[in-house]
N, C-alpha and C positions, 0 to 999 in steps of 0.2 A: 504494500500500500504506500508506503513511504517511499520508494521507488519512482512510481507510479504517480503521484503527485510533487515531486520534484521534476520529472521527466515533462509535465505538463508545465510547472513554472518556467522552465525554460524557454520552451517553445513559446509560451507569451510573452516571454522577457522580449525574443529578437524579432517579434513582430512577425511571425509566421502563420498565415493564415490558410486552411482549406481550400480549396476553389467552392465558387459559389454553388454548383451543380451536388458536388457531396454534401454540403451544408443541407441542401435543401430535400436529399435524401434520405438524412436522417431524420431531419424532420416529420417529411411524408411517411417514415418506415414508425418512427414515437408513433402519428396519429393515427396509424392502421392497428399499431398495439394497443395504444386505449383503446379505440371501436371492437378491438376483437374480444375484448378485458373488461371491457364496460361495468357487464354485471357483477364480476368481482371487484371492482371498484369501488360502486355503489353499496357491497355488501358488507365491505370492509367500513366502508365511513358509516353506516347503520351501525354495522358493531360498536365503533370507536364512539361516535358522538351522538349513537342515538337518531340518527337526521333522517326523515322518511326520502324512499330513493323520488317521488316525487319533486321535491325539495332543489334533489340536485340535478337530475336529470336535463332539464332545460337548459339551465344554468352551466353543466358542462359540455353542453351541444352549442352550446352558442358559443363558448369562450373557442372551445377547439374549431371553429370554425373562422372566429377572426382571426385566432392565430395560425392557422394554413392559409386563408384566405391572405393575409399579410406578407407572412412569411414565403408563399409559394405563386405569387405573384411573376407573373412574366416580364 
């Protein structure tokens, strides 16, 4: 781990960045994990905070779409 987060500091130290096409496929690959993960997402935050999946449902169908919609912009 300590490795592994030094190995990262560096690479932001000398201003080295991804190209924008892999940025934007991780992205795209996170958003297809939640939609696939959904329910156990919603199931987990029930557990943790009690929150009915109603609640959240909306609420993270609309964030995750500003932020693809933002982020995966042409």
């Amino acid at each position: 781990m300590e490795e592994s987060s030094e190995e990262l500091r560096k690479t932001f130290s000398c201003g080295t960045t991804r190209r924008l096409q892999w940025r934007k496929s991780q992205i795209q690959s996170l958003a297809e994990l939640l939609a696939d993960n959904e329910h156990h997402c919603f199931q987990a935050l029930h557990q943790d905070i009690g929150n009915p999946t109603m609640n959240v449902t909306g609420m993270s169908q609309l964030q995750m779409s500003d932020v693809t919609g933002y982020f995966l912009k042409e």
